[in-house]
C-alpha positions, 0 to 999 in steps of 0.5 A: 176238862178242868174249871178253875173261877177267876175274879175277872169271870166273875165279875164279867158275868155279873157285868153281862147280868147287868146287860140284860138289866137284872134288878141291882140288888140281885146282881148284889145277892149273886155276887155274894153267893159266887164269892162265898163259893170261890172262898169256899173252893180256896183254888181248886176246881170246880167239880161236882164233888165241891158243889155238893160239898159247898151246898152241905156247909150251907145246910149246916151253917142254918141257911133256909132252903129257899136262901141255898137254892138263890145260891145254887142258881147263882152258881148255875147261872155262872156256869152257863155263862161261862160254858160249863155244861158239865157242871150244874148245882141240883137245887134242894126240893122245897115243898110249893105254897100256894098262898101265903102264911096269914101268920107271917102277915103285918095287918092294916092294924099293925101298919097304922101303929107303925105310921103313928109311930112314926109320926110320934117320933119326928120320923115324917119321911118314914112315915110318909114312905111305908103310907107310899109303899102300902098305897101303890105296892112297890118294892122297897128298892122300887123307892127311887122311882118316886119323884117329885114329878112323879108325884107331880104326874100322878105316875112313875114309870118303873124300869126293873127286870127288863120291863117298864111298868107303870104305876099311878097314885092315888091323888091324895098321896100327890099331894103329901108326897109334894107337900114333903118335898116342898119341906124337904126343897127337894126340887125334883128326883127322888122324894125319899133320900138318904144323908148322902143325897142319894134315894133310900135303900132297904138296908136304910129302911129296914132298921128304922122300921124295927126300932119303930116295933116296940113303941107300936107294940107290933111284932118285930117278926112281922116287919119288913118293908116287903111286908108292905107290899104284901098288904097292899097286894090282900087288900087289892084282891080282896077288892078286885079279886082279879089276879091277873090284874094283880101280877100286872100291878105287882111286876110278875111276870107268873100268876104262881108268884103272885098267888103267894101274896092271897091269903086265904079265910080258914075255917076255925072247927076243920082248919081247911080254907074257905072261898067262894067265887061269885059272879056278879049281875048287872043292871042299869040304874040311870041311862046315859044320856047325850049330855049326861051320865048315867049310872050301872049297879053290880051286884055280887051275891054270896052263898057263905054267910060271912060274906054279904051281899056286896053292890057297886055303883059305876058311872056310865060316860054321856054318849054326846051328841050324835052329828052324823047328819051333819045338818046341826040337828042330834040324830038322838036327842035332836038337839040344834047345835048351839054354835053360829053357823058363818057362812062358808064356815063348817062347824067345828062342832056339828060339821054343819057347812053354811054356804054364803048367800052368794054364788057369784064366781061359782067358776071358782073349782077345786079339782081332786085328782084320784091319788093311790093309797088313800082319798080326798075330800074337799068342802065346798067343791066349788067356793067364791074368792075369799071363802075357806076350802076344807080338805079332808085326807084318809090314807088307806091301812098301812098308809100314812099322808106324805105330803100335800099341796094346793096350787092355784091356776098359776100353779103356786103353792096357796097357804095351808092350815094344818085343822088336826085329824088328816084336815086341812083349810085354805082360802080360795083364790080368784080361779080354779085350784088343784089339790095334789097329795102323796100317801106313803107307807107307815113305819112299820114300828112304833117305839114308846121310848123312841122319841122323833126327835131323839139323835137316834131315831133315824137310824132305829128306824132304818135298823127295822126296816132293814131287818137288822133289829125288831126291838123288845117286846111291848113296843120297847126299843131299849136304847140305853140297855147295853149292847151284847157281843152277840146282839152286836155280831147279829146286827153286823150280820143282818146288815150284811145280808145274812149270809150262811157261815160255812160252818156252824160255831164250835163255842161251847156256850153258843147253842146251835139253836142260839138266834146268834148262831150263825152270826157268831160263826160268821163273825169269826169266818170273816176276821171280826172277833175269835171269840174270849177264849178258843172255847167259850165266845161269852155272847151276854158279855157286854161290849165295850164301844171301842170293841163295836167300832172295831167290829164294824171296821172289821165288816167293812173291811174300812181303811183308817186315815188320819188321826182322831186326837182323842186324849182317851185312845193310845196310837197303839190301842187295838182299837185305835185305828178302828177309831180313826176310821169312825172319826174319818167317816162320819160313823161317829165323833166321840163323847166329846171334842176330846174323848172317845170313851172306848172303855165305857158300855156300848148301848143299843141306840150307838150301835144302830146309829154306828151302822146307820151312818156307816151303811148309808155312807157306803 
C-alpha cells in the first residue's frame, strides 16, 4: 500500500504532540523536519528508497549525526501515528558518551566575564537572566516560569514534557529578581520579556549572549544559553555528587541523560580519567536539646592527594518538649510548662486538664456512644454548666470524619468550635449531653492540581470512584491537558461498564495491547465514531468539544430538544443537534451566554465533568 504526506496529517499529528504536552520548541524542531521531508519527496510517495535518500542529502548537506537522527525520529514518530508500519527510518549509529567534553564547557570564570560584560553594557536584564539560569539550572525555554511571584515565592513550578517539577531559588536572586521587576514595573508574569511584551525566547538570548563573546575575551564556541545549564549542573555534583538527585533537579527523566553533564578530572601523564568515591563518617558534635539545636560534623576523606579532606557541619533540629505525661512536666528535661493553666481549661501547649475547684453539678454527663470506623474522646466526661468539653475524633485507616454533632438533654444541636487536628470544643449546658459522630470513607485520591473548590472537582472525584479515570502519575489529574480521541472512547467506555466489543479493531494504529482497544472497538460497534479513515483511528489526535458532546450524545443515545442559539454552532453542523442536547440536559452551557466553541480543545476536566452531569442526571 501506497503512502502519500499530506499538510492536514502533518499538522494533526503535531496537533496530537501538543496533547501529550511535549515542549514547544520540539514540537518547532519536528514540524521543521517533516516539512523538509515533504519538500524532499516533492508528491511522491513514501517509501523506503526516499527516506534512505533524504537521510543521504542530509549527510551530504554537513548535519551532525545527532542533528539527522532528531529528524529521523521526527519521521518515525509520524509514521506511528499515521499507522504506517511498513515504514521506519533506521537511525545513524553514534558512538554513546558517557560524560561531557571539558572542552566544550563555559568555566565559572568565563561566565563571571559574560555577566561583567553585561553589566558594562547597560544589559541588566541579560545579566540578571544568565546569573538565574546558572543559579537554578533551568533550560533557557524554562525562562518564562520565572515570575514575579515566582520570585515573590521562592519557587516556580515548571510544567514541561508531561511533568511539573519544582524549582527553588536561592533568596538572594529573589531579591534581584524583585528588585528588577520593580524597575522594569513589571507587576506580575514573567520577569524577562521581550519588546512585544512577551517572556524571552532562545532565539532572543542566544545572539545577545555572542555579542557579549569578544568584549569578555570568551570563546564565541563555548557560548550558548545551554551551556549555563551545564555549570550549574558540575557545579551541583561536585557539591552533592548525588546523581539522582541531579536528574530530579534537571527534569530528566534517565540518570544516562544526566551523566553527559559530569565532567570528569583527567589525569595529565595517562589521559585517562580519575575519580574516586568516598563515604562519609559522621559524629555528633553538639547534642540537641529540648530548646536547642544541636550540631552533626560529616566528614569525607579522600585517598587522591588532589582531593582534601572535605568536613561539613548540619544543624540537628531542637527535639521540644516531650508532653506526653500530660501532667505539665517534660518527661525529658522536666521542665514545668510555663503557660497558666485555667481551671476547666486543657492547655494548648501541654495538654495539661485543669478541673474547676468545684464539683458541683457533676450530674452534668457527656455520653460517647461506640461509633464504627473510628473513635471518640471527650475531656472532662463530666463538666459544670459553663465549663468547656473537648472532643476528640480518629478515624480508623481509610476513614475520614463525615459529620459531628452534640445535642443537649432537649436534643438540640449546642454550638461546636472547630480546634484543628480532629478536635472540637463546646461549653457544657445544664444537663446531660450525647456526642453523636459519622466517619466515612476517604476519597481514595488525592489530586495536587485539584483544588476543592475548582467547578470540576466534583465530577473528578466521581471519574475515580468510578472507575472511568486514575489520573497522571505523581498525584496529577492534568485538567487543562487536551483530551484524546482514545482517552475520550475509554471514559465513554468505562462508564458504560466496560463492556466486551465483539470484535477486536481492525485500525492499524490501535494496537491489540493498546489500553484503548476494546473501547476503540466498542465505540465503532455501537455508532459513536468510525474512526478518521477505514484504516487508521488517530487515537493521539486531539478531540475537539463539539466531537466530545457528540460522542456522549451518541453513548446515550440522547434525544435533542430545542435550540441552544449558540452564534458559533450552524443548524446543520454535525454537532449541532449533539449541542442542543447538552444544553437541554444540564450536561453543559457553553463557553459563554452565546458561544459554545465546538472547534476549540476539549480538556480532561470537560470531559469528566460532560459525563458527570450527563450520568448523574440518568
Amino acid at each position: 500500500m501506497e503512502h502519500y504526506m499530506t499538510d492536514k496529517m502533518v499538522e494533526a499529528y503535531l496537533k496530537a504532540l501538543e496533547s501529550e504536552e511535549r515542549a514547544a520548541a520540539t514540537i518547532e524542531k519536528y514540524r521543521r523536519a517533516l516539512l523538509s521531508f515533504a519538500a524532499f519527496l516533492s508528491g511522491a510517495a513514501v517509501t523506503p528508497e526516499m527516506i534512505r535518500l533524504w537521510k543521504d542529502d542530509l549527510r551530504a548537506s554537513n548535519y551532525v549525526p545527532s542533528t539527522i537522527n532528531a529528524c529521523l525520529a521526527a519521521l518515525n514518530g509520524f509514521f506511528r501515528f499515521c499507522g504506517w508500519t511498513d515504514c521506519r527510518a533506521r537511525f545513524l549509529k553514534i558512538q554513546r558518551r558517557l560524560f561531557r567534553d571539558s572542552r566544550q564547557e563555559l568555566t565559572r570564570g568565563k561566565y563571571e566575564r559574560l555577566v561583567a560584560a553585561a553589566e558594562a553594557t547597560g544589559d541588566r536584564a541579560l545579566a540578571l537572566l544568565m546569573e538565574t539560569i546558572c543559579s537554578t539550572g533551568i533550560r533557557v525555554s524554562e525562562v518564562q516560569y520565572i515570575t514575579v511571584e515566582a520570585a515573590k515565592n521562592g519557587k516556580t513550578e515548571i510544567a514541561l514534557k508531561g511533568k511539573i517539577r519544582t524549582i527553588l531559588l536561592p533568596a538572594k536572586l529573589c531579591r534581584k529578581l524583585l528588585k528588577f521587576a520593580a524597575r522594569q514595573k513589571t507587576a506580575s508574569g514573567a520577569i524577562f520579556r521581550a519588546k512585544s511584551g512577551k517572556a524571552m525566547s532562545r532565539y532572543q538570548i542566544w545572539p545577545k549572549m555572542k555579542k557579549l563573546c569578544a568584549r569578555a575575551g570568551v570563546d564565541a564556541g563555548k557560548v550558548f544559553p545551554h551551556n549555563l545549564r551545564h555549570l550549574f549542573a558540575t557545579a551541583f555534583y561536585r557539591a552533592y555528587k548525588e546523581i539522582v538527585k541531579l536528574a530530579d533537579v534537571l527534569g530528566h527523566s534517565s540518570i544516562e541523560t544526566t551523566r553527559i553533564y559530569l565532567v570528569k578530572k583527567v589525569c595529565s601523564v595517562c589521559k585517562d580519567e580519575v575519580t574516586e568515591t568516598v563515604g562519609t563518617t559522621s559524629s555528633v558534635k553538639t547534642p540537641a536539646t529540648c530548646t536547642t539545636k544541636g550540631t552533626t560534623t560529616y566528614t569525607a576523606a579522600f585517598k587522591d592527594e588532589d582531593f582534601s579532606e572535605q568536613t561539613k557541619d548540619v544543624d540537628i533540629a531542637a527535639t521540644g518538649h516531650d508532653w506526653s505525661n500530660k501532667d505539665g512536666i517534660c518527661a525529658v528535661c522536666h521542665t514545668k510548662c510555663d503557660r497558666v493553666h485555667k481551671p476547666g481549661t486543657t492547655c494548648e501547649v501541654c495538654g495539661k486538664y485543669t478541673r474547676r475547684p468545684s464539683t458541683a453539678n457533676s450530674g452534668n454527663t457527656v455520653s460517647v456512644p461506640s461509633t464504627p470506623n473510628g473513635t471518640m474522646t471527650v475531656n472532662p466526661s463530666t463538666a459544670s454548666k459553663g465549663e468547656t468539653v473537648t472532643i476528640t475524633t480518629k478515624p480508623s485507616e481509610g476513614y475520614e470524619l463525615g459529620s459531628i454533632e452534640v445535642l443537649d438533654k432537649n436534643g438540640d444541636a449546642l454550638k461546636l468550635k472547630d480546634l484543628g487536628s480532629g478536635k472540637f470544643s463546646f461549653v457544657m449546658p445544664d444537663g446531660k449531653v450525647s456526642v453523636k459522630a459519622e466517619f466515612v470513607k476517604t476519597a481514595p485520591t488525592s489530586f495536587v492540581d485539584v483544588p476543592a473548590n475548582a467547578y470540576f472537582a466534583d465530577a473528578v472525584k466521581w471519574a475515580v470512584d468510578k472507575g472511568i479515570t486514575n489520573g497522571l502519575p505523581d498525584t496529577m489529574f492534568g485538567p487543562y491537558a487536551s483530551c484524546t480521541r482514545a482517552q475520550i472512547v475509554t471514559f465513554l467506555w468505562r462508564a458504560a461498564g466496560s463492556p466486551e466489543p465483539k470484535a477486536m479493531s481492525s485500525f492499524t494504529d490501535v494496537p491489540a495491547s493498546a489500553y484503548y482497544a476494546k473501547a476503540v472497538e466498542w465505540a465503532v460497534e455501537n455508532g459513536i465514531t468510525n474512526g478518521m479513515t477505514e484504516t487508521t483511528f488517530a487515537p493521539n489526535a486531539t478531540c475537539t468539544r463539539g466531537q466530545s458532546v457528540t460522542f456522549l450524545h451518541r453513548a446515550l443515545k440522547g434525544t435533542a430538544s430545542g435550540s441552544a442559539n449558540f452564534t458559533d454552532v450552524k443548524s446543520n453542523a454535525f454537532y449541532a443537534d449533539a449541542i442542543n442536547w447538552a444544553v437541554a440536559n444540564n450536561v453543559t452551557n457553553g463557553t459563554s451566554n452565546t458561544t459554545f466553541s465546538p472547534n476549540a480543545d476539549c480538556t480532561r476536566a470537560e470531559i469528566v465533568t460532560f459525563l458527570y452531569r450527563a450520568y448523574q442526571g440518568k
